[in-house]
PDBQT receptor file of N, H, CA, C and O in Angstrom, charges set to zero:
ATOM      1  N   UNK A   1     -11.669 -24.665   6.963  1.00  0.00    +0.000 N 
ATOM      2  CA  UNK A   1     -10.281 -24.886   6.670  1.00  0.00    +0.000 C 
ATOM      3  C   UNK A   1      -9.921 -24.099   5.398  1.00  0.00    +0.000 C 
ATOM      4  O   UNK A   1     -10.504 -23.875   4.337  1.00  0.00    +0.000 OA
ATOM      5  N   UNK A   2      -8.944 -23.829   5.831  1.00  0.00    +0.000 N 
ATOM      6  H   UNK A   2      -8.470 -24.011   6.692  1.00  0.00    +0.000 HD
ATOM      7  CA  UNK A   2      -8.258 -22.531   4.153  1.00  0.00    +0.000 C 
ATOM      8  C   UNK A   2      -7.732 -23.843   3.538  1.00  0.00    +0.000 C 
ATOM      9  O   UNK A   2      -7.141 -24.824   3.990  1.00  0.00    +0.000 OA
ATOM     10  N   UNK A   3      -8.212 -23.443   2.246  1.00  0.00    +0.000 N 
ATOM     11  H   UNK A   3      -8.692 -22.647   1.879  1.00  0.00    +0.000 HD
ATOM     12  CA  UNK A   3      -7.291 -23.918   1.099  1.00  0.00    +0.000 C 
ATOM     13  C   UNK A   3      -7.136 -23.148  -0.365  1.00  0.00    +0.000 C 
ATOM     14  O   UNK A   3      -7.842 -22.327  -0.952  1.00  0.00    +0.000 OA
ATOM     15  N   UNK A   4      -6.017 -23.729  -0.642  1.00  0.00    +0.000 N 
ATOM     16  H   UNK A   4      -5.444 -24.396  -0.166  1.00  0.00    +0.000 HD
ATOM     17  CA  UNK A   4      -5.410 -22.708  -1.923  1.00  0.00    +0.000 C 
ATOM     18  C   UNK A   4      -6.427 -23.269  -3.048  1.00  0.00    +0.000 C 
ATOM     19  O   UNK A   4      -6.943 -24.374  -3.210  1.00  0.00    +0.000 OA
ATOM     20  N   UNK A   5      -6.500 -22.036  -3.765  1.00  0.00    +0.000 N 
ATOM     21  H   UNK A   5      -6.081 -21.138  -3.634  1.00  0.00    +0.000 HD
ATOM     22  CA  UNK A   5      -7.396 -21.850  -4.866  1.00  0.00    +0.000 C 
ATOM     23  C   UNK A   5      -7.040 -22.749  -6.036  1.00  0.00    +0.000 C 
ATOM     24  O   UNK A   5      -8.033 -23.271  -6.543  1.00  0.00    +0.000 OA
ATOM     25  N   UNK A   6      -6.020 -23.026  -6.527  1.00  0.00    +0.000 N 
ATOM     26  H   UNK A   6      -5.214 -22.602  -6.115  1.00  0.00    +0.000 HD
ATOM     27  CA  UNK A   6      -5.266 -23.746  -7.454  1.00  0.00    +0.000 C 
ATOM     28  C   UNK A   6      -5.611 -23.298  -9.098  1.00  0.00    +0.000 C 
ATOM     29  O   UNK A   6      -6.080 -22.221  -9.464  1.00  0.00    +0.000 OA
ATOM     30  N   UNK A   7      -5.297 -24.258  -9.803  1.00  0.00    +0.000 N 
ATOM     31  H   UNK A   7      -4.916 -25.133  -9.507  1.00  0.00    +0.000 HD
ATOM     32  CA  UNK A   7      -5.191 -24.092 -11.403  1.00  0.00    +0.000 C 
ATOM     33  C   UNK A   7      -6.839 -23.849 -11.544  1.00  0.00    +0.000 C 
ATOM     34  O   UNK A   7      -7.203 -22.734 -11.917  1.00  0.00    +0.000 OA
ATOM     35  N   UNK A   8      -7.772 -24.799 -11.272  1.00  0.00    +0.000 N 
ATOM     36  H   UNK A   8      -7.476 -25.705 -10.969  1.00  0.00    +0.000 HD
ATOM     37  CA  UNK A   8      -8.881 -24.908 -12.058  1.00  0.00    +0.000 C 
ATOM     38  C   UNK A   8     -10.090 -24.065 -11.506  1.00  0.00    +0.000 C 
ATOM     39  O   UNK A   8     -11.194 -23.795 -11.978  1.00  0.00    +0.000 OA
ATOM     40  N   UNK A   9      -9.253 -23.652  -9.941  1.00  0.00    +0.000 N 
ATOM     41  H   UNK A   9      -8.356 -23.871  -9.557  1.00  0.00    +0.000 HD
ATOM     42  CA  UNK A   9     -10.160 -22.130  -9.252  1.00  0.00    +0.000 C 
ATOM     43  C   UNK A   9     -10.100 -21.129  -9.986  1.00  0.00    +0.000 C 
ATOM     44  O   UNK A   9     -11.096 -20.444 -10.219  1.00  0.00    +0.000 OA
ATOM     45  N   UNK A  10      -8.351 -20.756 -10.706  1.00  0.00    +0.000 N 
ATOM     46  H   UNK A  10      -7.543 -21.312 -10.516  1.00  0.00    +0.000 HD
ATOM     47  CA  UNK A  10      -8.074 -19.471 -11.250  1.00  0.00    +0.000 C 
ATOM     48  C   UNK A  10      -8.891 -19.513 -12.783  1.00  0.00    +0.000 C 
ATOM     49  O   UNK A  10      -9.401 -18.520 -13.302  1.00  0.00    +0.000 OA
ATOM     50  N   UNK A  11      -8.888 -20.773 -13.321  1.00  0.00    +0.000 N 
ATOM     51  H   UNK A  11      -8.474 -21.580 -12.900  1.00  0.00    +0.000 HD
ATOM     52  CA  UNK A  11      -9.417 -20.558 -14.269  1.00  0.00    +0.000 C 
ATOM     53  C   UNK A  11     -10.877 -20.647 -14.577  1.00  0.00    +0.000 C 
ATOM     54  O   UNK A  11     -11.331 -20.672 -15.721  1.00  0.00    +0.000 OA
ATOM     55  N   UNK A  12     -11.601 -20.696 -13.446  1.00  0.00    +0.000 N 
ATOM     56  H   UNK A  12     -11.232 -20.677 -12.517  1.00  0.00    +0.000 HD
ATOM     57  CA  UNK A  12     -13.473 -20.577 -13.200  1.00  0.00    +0.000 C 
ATOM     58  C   UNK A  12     -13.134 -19.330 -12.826  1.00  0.00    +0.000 C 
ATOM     59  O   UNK A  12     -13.848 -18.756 -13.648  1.00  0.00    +0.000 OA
ATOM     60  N   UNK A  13     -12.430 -18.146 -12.033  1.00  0.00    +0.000 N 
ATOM     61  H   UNK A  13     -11.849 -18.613 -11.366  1.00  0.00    +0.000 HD
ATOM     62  CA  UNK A  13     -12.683 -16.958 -11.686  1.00  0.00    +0.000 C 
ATOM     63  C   UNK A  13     -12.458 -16.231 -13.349  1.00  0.00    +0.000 C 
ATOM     64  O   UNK A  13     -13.087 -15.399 -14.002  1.00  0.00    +0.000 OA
ATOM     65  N   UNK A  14     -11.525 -16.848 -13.526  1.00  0.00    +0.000 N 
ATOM     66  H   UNK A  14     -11.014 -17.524 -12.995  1.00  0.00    +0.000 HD
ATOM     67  CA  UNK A  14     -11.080 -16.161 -14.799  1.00  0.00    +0.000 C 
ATOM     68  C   UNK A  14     -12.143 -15.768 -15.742  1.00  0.00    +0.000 C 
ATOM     69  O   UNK A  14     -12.369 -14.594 -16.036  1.00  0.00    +0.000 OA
ATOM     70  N   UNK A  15     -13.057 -17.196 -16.400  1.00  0.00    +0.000 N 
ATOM     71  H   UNK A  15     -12.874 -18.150 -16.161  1.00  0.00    +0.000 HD
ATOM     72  CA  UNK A  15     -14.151 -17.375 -16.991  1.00  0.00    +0.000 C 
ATOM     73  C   UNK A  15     -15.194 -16.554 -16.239  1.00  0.00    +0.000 C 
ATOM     74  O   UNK A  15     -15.955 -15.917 -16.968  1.00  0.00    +0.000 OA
ATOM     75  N   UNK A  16     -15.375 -16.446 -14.944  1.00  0.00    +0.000 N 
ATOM     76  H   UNK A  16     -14.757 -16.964 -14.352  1.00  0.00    +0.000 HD
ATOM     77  CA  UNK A  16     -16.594 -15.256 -14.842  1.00  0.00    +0.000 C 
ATOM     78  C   UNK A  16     -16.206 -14.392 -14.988  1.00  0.00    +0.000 C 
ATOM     79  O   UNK A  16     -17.123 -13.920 -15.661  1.00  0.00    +0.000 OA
ATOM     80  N   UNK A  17     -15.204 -13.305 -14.901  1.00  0.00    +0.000 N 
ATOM     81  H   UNK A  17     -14.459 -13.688 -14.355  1.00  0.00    +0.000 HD
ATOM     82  CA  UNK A  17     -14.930 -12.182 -14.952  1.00  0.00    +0.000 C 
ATOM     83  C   UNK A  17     -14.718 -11.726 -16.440  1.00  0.00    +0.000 C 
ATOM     84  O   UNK A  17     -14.629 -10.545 -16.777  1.00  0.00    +0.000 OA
ATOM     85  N   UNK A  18     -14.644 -12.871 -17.347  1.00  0.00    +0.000 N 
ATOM     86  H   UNK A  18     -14.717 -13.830 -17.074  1.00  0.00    +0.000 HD
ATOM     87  CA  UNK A  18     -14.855 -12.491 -18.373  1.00  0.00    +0.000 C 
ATOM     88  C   UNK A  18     -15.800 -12.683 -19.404  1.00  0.00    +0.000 C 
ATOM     89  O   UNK A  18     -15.469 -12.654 -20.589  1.00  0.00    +0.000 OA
ATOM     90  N   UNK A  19     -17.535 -12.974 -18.830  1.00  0.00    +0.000 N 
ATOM     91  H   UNK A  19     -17.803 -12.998 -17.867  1.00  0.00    +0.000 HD
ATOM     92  CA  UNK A  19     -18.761 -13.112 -18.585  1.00  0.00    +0.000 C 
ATOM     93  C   UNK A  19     -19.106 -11.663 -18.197  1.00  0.00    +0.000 C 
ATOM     94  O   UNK A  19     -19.589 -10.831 -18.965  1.00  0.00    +0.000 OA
ATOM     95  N   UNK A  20     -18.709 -11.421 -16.553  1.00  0.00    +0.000 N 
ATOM     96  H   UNK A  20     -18.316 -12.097 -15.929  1.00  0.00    +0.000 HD
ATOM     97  CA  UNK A  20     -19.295 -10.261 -16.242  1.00  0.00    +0.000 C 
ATOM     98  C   UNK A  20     -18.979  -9.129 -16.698  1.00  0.00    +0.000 C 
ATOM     99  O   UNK A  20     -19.763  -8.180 -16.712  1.00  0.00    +0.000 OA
ATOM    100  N   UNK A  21     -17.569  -9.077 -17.210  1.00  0.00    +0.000 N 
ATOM    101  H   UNK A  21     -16.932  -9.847 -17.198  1.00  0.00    +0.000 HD
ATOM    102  CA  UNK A  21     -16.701  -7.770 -18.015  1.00  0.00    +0.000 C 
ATOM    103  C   UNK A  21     -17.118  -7.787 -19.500  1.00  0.00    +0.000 C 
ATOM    104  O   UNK A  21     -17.590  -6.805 -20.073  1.00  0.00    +0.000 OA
ATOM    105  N   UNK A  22     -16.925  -8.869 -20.016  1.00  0.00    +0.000 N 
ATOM    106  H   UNK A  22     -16.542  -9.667 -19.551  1.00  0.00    +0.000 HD
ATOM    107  CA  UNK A  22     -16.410  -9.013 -21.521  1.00  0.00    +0.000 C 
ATOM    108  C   UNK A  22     -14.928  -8.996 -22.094  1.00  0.00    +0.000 C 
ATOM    109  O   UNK A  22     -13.880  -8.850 -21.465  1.00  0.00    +0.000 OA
ATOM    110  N   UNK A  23     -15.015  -9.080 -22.706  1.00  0.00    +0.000 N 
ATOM    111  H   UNK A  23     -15.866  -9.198 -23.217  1.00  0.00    +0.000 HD
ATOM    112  CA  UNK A  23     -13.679  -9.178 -23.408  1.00  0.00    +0.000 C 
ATOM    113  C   UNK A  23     -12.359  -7.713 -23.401  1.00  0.00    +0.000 C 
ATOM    114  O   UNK A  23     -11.160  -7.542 -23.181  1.00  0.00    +0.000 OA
ATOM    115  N   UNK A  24     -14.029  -6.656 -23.948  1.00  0.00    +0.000 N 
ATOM    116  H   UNK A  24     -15.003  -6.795 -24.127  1.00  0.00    +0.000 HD
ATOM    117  CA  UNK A  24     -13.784  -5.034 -24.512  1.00  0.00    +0.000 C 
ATOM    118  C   UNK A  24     -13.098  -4.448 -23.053  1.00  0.00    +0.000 C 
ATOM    119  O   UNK A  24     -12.121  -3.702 -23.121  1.00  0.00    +0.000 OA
ATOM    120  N   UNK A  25     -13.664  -4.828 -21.765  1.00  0.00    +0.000 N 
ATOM    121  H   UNK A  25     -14.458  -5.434 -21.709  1.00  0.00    +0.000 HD
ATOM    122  CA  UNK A  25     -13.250  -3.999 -20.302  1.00  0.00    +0.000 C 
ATOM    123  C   UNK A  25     -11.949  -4.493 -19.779  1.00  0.00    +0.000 C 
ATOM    124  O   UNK A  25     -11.197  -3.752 -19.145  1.00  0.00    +0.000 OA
ATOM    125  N   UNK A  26     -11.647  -5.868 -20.064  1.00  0.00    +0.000 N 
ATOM    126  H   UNK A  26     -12.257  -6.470 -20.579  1.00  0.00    +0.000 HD
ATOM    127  CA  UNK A  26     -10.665  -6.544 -19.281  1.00  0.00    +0.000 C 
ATOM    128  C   UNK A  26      -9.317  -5.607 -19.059  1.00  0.00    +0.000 C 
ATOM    129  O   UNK A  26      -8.847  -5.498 -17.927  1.00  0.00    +0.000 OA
ATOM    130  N   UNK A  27      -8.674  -4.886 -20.275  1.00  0.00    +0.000 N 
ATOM    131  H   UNK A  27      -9.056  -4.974 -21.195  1.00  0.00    +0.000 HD
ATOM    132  CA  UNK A  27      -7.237  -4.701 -20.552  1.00  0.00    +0.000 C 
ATOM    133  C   UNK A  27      -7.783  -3.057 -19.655  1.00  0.00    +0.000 C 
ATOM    134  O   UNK A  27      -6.820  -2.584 -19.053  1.00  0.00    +0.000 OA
ATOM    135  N   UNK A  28      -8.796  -2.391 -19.533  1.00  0.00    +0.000 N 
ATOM    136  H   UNK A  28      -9.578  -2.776 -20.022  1.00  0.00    +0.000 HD
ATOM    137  CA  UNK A  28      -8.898  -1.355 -18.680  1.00  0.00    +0.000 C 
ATOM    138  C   UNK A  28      -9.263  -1.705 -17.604  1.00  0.00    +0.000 C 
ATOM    139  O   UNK A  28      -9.355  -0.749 -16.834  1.00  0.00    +0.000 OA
ATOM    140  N   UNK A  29      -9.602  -2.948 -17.038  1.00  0.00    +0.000 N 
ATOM    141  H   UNK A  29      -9.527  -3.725 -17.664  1.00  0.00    +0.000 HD
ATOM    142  CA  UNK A  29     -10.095  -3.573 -15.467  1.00  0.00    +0.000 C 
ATOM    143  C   UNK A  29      -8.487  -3.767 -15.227  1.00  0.00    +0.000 C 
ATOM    144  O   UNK A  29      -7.922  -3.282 -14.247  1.00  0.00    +0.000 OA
ATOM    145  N   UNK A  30      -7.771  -4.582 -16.297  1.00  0.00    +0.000 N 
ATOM    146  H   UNK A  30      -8.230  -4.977 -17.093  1.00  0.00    +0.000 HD
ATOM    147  CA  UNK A  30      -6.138  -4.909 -15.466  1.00  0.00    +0.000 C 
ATOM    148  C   UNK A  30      -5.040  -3.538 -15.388  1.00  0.00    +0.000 C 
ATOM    149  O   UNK A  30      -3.851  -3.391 -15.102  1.00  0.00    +0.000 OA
ATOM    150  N   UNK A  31      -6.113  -2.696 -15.794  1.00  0.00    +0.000 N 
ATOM    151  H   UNK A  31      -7.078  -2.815 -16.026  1.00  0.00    +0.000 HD
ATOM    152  CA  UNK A  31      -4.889  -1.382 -15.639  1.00  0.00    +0.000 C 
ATOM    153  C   UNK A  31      -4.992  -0.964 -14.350  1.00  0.00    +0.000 C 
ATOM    154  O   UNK A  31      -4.037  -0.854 -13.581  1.00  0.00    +0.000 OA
ATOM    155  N   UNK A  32      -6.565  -0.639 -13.995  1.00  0.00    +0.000 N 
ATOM    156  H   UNK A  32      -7.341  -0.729 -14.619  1.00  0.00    +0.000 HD
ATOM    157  CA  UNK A  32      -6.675  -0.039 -12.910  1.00  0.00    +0.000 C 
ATOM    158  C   UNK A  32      -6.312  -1.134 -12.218  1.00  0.00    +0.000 C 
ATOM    159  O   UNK A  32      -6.445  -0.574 -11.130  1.00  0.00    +0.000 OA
ATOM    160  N   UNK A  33      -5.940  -2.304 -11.898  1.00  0.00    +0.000 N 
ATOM    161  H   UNK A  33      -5.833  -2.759 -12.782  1.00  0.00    +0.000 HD
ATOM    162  CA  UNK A  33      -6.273  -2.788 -10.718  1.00  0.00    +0.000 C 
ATOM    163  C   UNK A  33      -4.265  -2.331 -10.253  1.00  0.00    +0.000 C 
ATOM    164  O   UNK A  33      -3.704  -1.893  -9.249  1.00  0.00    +0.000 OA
ATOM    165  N   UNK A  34      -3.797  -2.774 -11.692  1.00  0.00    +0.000 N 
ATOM    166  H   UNK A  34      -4.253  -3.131 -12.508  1.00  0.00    +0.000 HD
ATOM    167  CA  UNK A  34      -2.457  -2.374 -11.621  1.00  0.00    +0.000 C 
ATOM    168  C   UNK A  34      -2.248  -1.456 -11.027  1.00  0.00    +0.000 C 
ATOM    169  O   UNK A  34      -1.760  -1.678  -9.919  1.00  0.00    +0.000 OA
ATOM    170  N   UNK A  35      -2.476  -0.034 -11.389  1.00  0.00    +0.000 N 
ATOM    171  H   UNK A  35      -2.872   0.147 -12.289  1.00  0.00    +0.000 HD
ATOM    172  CA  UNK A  35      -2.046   1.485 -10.853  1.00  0.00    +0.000 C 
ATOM    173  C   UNK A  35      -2.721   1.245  -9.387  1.00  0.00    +0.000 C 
ATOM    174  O   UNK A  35      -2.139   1.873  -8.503  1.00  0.00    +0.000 OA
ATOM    175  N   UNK A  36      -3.772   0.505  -8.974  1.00  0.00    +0.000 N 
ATOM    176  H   UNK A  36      -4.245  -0.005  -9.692  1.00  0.00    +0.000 HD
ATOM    177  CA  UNK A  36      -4.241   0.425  -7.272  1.00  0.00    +0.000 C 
ATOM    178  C   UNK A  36      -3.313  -0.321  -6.671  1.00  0.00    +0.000 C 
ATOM    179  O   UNK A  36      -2.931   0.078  -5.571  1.00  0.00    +0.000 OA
ATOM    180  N   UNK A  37      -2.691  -1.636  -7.252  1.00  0.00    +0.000 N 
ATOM    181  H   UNK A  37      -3.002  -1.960  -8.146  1.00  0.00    +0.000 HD
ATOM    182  CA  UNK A  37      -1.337  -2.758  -6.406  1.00  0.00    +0.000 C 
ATOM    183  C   UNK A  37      -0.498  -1.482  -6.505  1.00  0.00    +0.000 C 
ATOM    184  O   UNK A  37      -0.227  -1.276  -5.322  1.00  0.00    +0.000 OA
ATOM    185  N   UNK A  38      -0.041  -0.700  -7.073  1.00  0.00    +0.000 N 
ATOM    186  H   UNK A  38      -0.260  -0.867  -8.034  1.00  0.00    +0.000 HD
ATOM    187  CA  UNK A  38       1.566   0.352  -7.541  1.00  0.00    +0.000 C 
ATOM    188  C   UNK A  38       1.125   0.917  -6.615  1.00  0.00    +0.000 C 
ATOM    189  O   UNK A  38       1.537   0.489  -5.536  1.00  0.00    +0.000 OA
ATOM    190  N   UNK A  39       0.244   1.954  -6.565  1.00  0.00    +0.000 N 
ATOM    191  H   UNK A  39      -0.090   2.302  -7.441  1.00  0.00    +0.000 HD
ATOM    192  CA  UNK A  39      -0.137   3.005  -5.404  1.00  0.00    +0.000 C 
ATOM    193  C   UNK A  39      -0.238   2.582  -3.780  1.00  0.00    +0.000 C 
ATOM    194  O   UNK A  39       0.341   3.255  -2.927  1.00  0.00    +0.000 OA
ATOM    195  N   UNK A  40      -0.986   1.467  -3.466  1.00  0.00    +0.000 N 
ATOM    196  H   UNK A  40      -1.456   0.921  -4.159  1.00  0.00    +0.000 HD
ATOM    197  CA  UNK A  40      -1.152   0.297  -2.825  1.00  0.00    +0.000 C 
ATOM    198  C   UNK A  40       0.690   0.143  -1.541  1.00  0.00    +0.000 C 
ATOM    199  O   UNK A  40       1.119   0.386  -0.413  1.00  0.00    +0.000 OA
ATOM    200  N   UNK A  41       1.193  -0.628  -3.363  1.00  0.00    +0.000 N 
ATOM    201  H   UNK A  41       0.845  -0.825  -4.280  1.00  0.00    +0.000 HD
ATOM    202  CA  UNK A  41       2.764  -0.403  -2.349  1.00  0.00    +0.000 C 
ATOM    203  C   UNK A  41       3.136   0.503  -2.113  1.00  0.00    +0.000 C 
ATOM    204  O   UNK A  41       3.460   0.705  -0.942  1.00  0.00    +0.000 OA
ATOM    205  N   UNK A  42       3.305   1.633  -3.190  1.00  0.00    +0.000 N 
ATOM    206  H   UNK A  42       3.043   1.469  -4.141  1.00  0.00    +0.000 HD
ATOM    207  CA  UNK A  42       4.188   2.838  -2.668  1.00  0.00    +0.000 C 
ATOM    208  C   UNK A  42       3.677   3.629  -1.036  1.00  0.00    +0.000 C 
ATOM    209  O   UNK A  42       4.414   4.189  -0.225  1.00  0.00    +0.000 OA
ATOM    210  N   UNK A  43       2.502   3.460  -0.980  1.00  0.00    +0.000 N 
ATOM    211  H   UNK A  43       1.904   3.004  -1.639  1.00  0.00    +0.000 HD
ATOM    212  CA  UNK A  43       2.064   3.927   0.528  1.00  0.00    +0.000 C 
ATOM    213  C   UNK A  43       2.601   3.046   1.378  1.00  0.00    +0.000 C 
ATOM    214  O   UNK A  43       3.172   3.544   2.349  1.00  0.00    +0.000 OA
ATOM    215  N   UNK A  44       2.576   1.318   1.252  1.00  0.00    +0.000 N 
ATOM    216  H   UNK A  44       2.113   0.914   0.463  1.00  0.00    +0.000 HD
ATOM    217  CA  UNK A  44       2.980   0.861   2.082  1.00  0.00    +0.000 C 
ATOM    218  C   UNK A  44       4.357   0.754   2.429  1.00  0.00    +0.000 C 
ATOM    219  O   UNK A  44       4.747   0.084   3.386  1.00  0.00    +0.000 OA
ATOM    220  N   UNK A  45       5.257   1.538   1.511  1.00  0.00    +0.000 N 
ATOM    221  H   UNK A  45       4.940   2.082   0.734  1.00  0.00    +0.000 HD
ATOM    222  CA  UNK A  45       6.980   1.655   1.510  1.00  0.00    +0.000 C 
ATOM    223  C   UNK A  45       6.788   2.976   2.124  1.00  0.00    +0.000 C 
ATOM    224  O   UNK A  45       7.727   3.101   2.911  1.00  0.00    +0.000 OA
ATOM    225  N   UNK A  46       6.031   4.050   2.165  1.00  0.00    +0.000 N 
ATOM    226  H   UNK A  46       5.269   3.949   1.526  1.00  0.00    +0.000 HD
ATOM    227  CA  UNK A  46       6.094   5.503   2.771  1.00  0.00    +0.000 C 
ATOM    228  C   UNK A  46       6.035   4.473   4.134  1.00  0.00    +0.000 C 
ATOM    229  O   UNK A  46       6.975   3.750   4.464  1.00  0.00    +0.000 OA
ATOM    230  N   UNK A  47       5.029   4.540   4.690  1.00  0.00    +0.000 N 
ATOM    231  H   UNK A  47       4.265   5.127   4.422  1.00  0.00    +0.000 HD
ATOM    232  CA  UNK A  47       4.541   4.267   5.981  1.00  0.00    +0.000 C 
ATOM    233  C   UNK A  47       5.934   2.871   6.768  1.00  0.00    +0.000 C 
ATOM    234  O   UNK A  47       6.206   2.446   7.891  1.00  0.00    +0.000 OA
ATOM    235  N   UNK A  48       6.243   2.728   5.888  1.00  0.00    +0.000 N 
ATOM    236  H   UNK A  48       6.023   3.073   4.976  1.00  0.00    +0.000 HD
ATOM    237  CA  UNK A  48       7.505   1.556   6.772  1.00  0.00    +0.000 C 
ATOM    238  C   UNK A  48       8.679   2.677   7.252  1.00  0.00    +0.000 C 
ATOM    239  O   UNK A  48       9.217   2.764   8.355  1.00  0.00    +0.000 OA
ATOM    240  N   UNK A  49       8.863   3.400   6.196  1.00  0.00    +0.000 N 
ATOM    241  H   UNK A  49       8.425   3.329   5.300  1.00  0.00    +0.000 HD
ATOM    242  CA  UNK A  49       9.865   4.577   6.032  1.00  0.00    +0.000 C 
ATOM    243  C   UNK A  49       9.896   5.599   7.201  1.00  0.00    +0.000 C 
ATOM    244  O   UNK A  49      10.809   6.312   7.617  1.00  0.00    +0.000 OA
ATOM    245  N   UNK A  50       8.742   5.460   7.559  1.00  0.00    +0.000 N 
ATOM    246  H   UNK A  50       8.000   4.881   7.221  1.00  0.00    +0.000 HD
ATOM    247  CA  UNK A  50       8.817   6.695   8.515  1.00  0.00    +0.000 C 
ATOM    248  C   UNK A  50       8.736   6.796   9.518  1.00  0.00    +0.000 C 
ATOM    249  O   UNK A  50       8.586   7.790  10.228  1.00  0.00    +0.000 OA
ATOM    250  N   UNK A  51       8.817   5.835   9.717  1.00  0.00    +0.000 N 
ATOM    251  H   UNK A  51       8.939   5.027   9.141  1.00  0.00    +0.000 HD
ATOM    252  CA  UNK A  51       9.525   5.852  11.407  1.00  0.00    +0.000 C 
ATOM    253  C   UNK A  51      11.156   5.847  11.738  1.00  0.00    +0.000 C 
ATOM    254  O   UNK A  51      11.632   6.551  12.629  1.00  0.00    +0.000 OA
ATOM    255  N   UNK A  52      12.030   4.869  10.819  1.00  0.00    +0.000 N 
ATOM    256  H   UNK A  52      11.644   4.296  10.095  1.00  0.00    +0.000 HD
ATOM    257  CA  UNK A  52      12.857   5.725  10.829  1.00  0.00    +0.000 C 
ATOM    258  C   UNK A  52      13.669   7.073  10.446  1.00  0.00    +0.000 C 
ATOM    259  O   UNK A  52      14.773   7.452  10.839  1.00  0.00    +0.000 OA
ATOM    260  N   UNK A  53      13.067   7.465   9.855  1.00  0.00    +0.000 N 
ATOM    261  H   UNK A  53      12.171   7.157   9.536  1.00  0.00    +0.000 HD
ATOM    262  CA  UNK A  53      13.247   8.641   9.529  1.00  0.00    +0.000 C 
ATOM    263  C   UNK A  53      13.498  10.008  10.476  1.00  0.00    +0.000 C 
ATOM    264  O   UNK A  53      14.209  11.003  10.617  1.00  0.00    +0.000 OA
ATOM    265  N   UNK A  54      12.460   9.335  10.961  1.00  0.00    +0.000 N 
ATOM    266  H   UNK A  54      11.883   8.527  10.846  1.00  0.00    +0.000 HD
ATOM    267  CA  UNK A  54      11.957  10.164  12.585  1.00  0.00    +0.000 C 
ATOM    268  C   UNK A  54      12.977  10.177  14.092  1.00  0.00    +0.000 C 
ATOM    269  O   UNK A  54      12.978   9.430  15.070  1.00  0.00    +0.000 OA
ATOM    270  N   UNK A  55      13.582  11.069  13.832  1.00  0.00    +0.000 N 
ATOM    271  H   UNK A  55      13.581  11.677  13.037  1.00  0.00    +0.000 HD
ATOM    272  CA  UNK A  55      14.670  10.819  15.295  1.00  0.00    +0.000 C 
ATOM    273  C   UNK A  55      14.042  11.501  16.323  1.00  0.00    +0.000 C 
ATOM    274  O   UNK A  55      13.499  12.601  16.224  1.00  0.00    +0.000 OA
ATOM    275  N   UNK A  56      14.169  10.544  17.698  1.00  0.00    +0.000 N 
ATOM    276  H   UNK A  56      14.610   9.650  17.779  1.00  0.00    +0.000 HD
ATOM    277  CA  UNK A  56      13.645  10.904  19.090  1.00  0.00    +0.000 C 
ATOM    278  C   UNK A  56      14.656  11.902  19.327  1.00  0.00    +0.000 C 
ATOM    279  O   UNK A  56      15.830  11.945  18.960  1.00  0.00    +0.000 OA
ATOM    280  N   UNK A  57      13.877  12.794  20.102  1.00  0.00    +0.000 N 
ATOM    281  H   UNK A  57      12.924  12.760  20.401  1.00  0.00    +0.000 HD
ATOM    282  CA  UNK A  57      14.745  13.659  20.961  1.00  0.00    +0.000 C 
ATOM    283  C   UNK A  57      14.588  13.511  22.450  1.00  0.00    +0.000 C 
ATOM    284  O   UNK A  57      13.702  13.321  23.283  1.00  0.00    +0.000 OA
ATOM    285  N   UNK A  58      16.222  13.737  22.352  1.00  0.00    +0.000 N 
ATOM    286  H   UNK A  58      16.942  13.891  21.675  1.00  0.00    +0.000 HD
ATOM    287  CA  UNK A  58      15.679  13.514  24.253  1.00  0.00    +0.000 C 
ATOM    288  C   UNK A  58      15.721  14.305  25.177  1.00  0.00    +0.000 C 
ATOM    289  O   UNK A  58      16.445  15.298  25.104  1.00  0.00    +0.000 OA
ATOM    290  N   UNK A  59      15.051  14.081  26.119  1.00  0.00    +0.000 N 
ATOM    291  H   UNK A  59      14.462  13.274  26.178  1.00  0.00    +0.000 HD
ATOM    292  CA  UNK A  59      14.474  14.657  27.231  1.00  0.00    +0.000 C 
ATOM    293  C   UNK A  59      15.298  14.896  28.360  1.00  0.00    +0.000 C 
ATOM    294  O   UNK A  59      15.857  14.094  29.108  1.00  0.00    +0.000 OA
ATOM    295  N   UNK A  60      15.277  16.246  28.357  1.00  0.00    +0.000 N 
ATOM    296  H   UNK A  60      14.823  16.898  27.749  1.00  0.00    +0.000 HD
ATOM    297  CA  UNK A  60      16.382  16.878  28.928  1.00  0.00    +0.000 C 
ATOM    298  C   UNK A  60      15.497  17.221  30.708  1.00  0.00    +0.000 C 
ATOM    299  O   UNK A  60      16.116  17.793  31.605  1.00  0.00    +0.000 OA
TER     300      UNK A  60
């Protein structure tokens, strides 16, 4: 059964990742992950885009 992660999930992931990172990596781990969500969407706004974009021609 799925269930949501809640307050005291986010804050045990939180605490390992800042175990396995440290302190010094975090603010360059949340950049990249940032510029991967930005890049991430902008492909997924191309790829919605283009189909209409695209006009059928018809068949004569």
């Amino acid at each position: 059964m799925l269930q949501s992660i809640g307050f005291p999930g986010l804050i045990m992931i939180l605490v390992v990742v800042l175990i396995l990172f440290g302190p010094s990596k975090l603010p360059e781990l949340g950049r990249a992950i940032g510029r991967t969500l930005h890049e991430f969407k902008a492909s997924a706004k191309e790829l919605v885009a283009e189909p209409k974009d695209e006009v059928a021609e018809p068949k004569s």
